[in-house]
C-alpha positions in Angstrom: 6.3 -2.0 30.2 3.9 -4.1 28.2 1.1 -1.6 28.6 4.3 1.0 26.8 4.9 -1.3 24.2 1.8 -1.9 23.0 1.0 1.6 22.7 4.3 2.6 21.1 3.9 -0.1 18.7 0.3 0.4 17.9 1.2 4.2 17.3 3.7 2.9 14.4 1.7 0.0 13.5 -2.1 1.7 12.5 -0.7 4.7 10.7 1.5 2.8 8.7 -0.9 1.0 7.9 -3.3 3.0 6.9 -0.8 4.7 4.4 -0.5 1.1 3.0 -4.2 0.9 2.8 -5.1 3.9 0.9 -1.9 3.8 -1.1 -3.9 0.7 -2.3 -6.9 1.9 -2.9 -5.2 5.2 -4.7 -4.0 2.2 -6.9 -7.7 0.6 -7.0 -8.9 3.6 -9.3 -6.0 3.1 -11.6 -5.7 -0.4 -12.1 -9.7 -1.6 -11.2 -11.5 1.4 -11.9 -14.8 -0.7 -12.4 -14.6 -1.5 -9.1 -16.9 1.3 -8.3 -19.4 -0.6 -10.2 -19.9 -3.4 -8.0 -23.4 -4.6 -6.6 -23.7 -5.1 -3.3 -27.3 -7.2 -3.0 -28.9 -8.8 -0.4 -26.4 -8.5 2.2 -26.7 -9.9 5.4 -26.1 -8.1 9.1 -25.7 -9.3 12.1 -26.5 -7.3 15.1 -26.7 -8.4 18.8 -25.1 -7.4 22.3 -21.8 -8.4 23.5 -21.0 -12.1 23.9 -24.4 -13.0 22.7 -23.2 -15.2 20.4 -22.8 -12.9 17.5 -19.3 -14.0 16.5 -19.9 -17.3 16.5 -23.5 -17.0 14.1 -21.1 -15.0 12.1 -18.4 -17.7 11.6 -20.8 -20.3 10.8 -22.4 -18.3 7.7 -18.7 -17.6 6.7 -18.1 -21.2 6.4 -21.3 -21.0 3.4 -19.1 -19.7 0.9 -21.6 -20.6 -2.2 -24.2 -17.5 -0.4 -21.9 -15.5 1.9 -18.6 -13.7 1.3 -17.0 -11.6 4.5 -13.6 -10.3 4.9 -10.4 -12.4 7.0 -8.4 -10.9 9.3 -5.8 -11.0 7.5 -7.3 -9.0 4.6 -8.9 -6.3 7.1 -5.3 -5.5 8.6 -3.2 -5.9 5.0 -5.4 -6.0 2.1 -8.5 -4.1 1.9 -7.5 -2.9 -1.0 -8.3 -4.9 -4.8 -4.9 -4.6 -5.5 -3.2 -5.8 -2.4 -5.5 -8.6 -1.8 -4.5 -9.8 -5.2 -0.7 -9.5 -5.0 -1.0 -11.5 -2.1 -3.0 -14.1 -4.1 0.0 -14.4 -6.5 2.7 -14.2 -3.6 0.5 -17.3 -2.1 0.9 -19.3 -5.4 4.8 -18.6 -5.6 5.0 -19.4 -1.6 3.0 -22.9 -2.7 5.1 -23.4 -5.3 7.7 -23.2 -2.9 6.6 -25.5 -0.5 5.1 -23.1 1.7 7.6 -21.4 3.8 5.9 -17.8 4.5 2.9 -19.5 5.2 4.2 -22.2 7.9 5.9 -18.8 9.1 2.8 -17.1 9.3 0.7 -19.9 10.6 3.3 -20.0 13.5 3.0 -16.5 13.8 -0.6 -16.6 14.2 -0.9 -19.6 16.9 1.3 -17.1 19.2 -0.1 -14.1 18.9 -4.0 -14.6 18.1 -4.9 -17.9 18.6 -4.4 -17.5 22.3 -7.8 -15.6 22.7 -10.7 -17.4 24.7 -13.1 -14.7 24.6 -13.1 -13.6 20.8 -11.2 -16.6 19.0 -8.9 -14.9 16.3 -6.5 -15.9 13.6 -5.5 -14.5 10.2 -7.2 -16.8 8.3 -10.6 -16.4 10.2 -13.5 -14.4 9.3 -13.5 -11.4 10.9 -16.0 -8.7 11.9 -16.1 -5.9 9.3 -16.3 -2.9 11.4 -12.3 -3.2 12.1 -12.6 -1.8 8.4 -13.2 1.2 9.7 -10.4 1.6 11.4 -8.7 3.5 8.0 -11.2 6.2 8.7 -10.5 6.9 12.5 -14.0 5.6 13.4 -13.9 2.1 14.8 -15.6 1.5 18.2 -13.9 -1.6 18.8 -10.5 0.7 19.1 -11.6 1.3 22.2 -10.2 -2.6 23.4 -6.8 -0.9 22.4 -7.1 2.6 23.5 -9.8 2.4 26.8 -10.7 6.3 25.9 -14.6 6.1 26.2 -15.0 9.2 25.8 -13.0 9.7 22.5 -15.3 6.6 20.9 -18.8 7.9 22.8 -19.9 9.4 19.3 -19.2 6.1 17.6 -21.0 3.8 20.0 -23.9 6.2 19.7 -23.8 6.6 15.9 -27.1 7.4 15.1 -27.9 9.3 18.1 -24.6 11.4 18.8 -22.8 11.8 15.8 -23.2 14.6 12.8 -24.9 13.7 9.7 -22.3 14.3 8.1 -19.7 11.9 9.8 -22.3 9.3 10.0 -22.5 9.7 5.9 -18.8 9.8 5.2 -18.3 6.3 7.5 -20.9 4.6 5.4 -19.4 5.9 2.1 -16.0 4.4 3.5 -17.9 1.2 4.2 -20.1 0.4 1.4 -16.7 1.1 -1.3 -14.2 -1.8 1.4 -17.4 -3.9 0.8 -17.4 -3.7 -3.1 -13.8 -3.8 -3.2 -14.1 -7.1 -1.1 -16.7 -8.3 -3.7 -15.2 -7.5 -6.6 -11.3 -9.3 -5.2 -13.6 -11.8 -4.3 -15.2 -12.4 -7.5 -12.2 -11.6 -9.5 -9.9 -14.4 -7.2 -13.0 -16.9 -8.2 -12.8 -16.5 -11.8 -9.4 -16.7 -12.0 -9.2 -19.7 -9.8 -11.5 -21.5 -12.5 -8.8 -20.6 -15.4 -6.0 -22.1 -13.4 
């Protein structure tokens, strides 16, 4: 029954969305079109085996926010867009202003359902790997913890070995514009913190 429900619900849950997610970025061009202009320099990879440590190297650069900038969980699953990521910044001030009530909800939220992981600690708020971005373009290899269907992800896990050119180039395209968008929200959520 769990196995049934978490199948039927991720079958609603990831196409919806990623209609949310490029309605967003549909809205990215109109609202932000500069966005495209964005420099990504000097960024930084990290690369290892399973449980080698990775996530946790990753977490503690995340933590440098004056040299390093990655995306949260939260804005991976609901805001990889400009323009989402920054109506959520406004709904956070008015939920502040509030005294907090959507966030005490989602913090609760989060301790349930995330926060119960001992292998890959996770929570909203926490810095997550980017490749779940790629999960708008049907090409994340980490779907496979979801969906055990190694043979569906064998092309992915062998990128630049298995799969066409041309994939490989449409994935990166896809990745290198969620990274300036992040930038660019990023950037634009500093400034404007600085005027408040």
């Amino acid at each position: 029954a769990k196995r049934v429900f978490v199948l039927g619900g991720s079958l609603i849950f990831f196409p919806s969305i990623c209609v949310w997610t490029h309605i967003g970025f549909w809205l990215d061009d109109l609202l932000f079109p500069d966005w495209r202009n964005t420099r990504v320099s000097t960024p930084c990879f990290i690369i290892g085996n399973a449980r080698s440590g990775t996530t946790w190297f990753h977490r503690i650069l995340a933590k440098d926010c004056k040299n390093f900038t990655c995306p949260k969980t939260w804005e991976i699953i609901f805001a990889q867009s400009i323009t989402h990521r920054l109506m959520f910044h406004k709904l956070a001030k008015v939920d502040k202003a509030l005294g907090e009530p959507v966030s005490k909800l989602i913090n609760w939220v989060d301790n349930k359902l995330l926060a119960k992981s001992t292998v890959h600690p996770m929570g909203l708020m926490k810095a997550e790997e980017d490749e779940w971005l790629m999960t708008q373009v049907c090409s994340c290899q980490l779907m496979a913890l979801i969906f055990p269907l190694i043979d569906v992800f064998h092309d992915l896990i062998w990128f630049d070995k298995t799969l066409e050119k041309k994939s490989r180039k449409a994935i990166m395209v896809h990745y290198h514009e969620c990274i300036k968008r992040h930038l660019y929200a990023h950037r634009f959520i500093l400034s404007e913190g600085k005027t408040d």
